[in-house]
C-alpha positions in Angstrom: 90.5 82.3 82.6 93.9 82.1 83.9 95.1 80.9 87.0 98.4 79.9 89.2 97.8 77.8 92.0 101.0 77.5 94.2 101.6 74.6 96.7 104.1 73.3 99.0 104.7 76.2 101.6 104.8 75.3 104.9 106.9 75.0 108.6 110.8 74.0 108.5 113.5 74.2 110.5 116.5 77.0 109.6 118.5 74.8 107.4 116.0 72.9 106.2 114.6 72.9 102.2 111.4 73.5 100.7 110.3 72.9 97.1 107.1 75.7 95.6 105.3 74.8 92.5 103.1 77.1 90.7 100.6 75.4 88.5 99.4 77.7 85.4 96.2 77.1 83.5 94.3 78.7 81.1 94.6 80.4 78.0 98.0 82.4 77.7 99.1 83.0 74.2 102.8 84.2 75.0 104.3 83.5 78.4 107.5 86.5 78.8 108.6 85.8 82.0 108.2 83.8 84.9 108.7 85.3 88.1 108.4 84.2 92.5 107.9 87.0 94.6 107.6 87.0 98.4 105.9 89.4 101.0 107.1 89.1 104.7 104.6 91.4 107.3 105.4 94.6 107.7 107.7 94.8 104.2 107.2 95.4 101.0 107.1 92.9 98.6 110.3 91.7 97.5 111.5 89.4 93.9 113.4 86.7 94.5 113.8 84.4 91.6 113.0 85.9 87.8 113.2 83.5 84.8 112.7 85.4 81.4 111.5 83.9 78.3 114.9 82.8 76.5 116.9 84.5 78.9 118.6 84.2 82.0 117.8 83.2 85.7 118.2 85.8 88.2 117.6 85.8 91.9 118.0 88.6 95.0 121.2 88.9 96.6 119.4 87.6 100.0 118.7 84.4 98.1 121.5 84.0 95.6 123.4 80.4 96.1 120.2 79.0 97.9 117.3 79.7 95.8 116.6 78.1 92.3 114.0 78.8 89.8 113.2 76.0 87.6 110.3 75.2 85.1 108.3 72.1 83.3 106.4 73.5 80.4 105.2 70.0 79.8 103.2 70.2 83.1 102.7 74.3 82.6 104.6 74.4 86.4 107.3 76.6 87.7 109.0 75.8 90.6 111.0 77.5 93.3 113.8 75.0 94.9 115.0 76.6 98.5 117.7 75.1 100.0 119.7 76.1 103.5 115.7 78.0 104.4 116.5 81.0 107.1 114.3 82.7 109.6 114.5 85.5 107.3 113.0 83.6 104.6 109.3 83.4 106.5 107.2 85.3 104.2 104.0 84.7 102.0 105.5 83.8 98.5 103.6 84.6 95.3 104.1 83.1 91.7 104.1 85.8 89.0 103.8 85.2 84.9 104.3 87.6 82.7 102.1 87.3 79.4 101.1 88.8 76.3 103.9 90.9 76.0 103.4 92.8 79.2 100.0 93.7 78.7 98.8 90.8 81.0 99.9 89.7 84.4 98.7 86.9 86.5 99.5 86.1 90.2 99.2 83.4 92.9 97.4 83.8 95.9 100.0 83.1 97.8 102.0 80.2 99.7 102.6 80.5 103.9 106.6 79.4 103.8 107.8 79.6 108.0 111.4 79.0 108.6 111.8 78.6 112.6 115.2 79.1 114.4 
């Protein structure tokens, strides 16, 4: 059985920096993408960060410059770096993977990240 466990949400001042990680175990034969994702209340559920399989890194305007998506396939981890953190970065972020050649996808349950003005 597959699962992503993400850590290291939390409370931080605008300005401030937070590091996700997104712990994958479990049987996945072909990983295509690696993905973060984040749902604020009231919106729909938004992709910030996307790292393909042998391709490149891309990100959402909102986060571009601030945001980086990273990974250690020694420790099956991906991470999300987020630097200068805004108010309008509070949401519930999600790590995604992409398997099988798209006939499987796995998700987080979700990490509480609260930037306060």
């Amino acid at each position: 059985q597959v699962q992503l466990v993400e850590s290291g949400g939390g409370l931080v001042q605008a300005g401030g920096s937070l590091r996700l990680s997104c712990r994958v175990s479990g049987s996945i034969f072909t990983i295509n993408a690696m993905n973060w994702y984040r749902q604020a209340p009231g919106k729909q559920r938004e992709l910030v960060a996307g790292m393909p399989s042998g391709g490149s890194t891309s990100y959402a305007d909102s986060v571009k410059g601030r945001f980086t998506i990273s990974s250690d396939n020694a420790k099956n981890t991906v991470y999300l770096q987020m630097n200068n953190l805004k108010p309008e970065d509070t949401a519930v972020y999600h790590c995604n993977v992409l398997a099988e050649w798209g006939t499987a996808d796995y998700w987080g349950q979700g990490t509480q990240v609260t930037v306060a003005s």
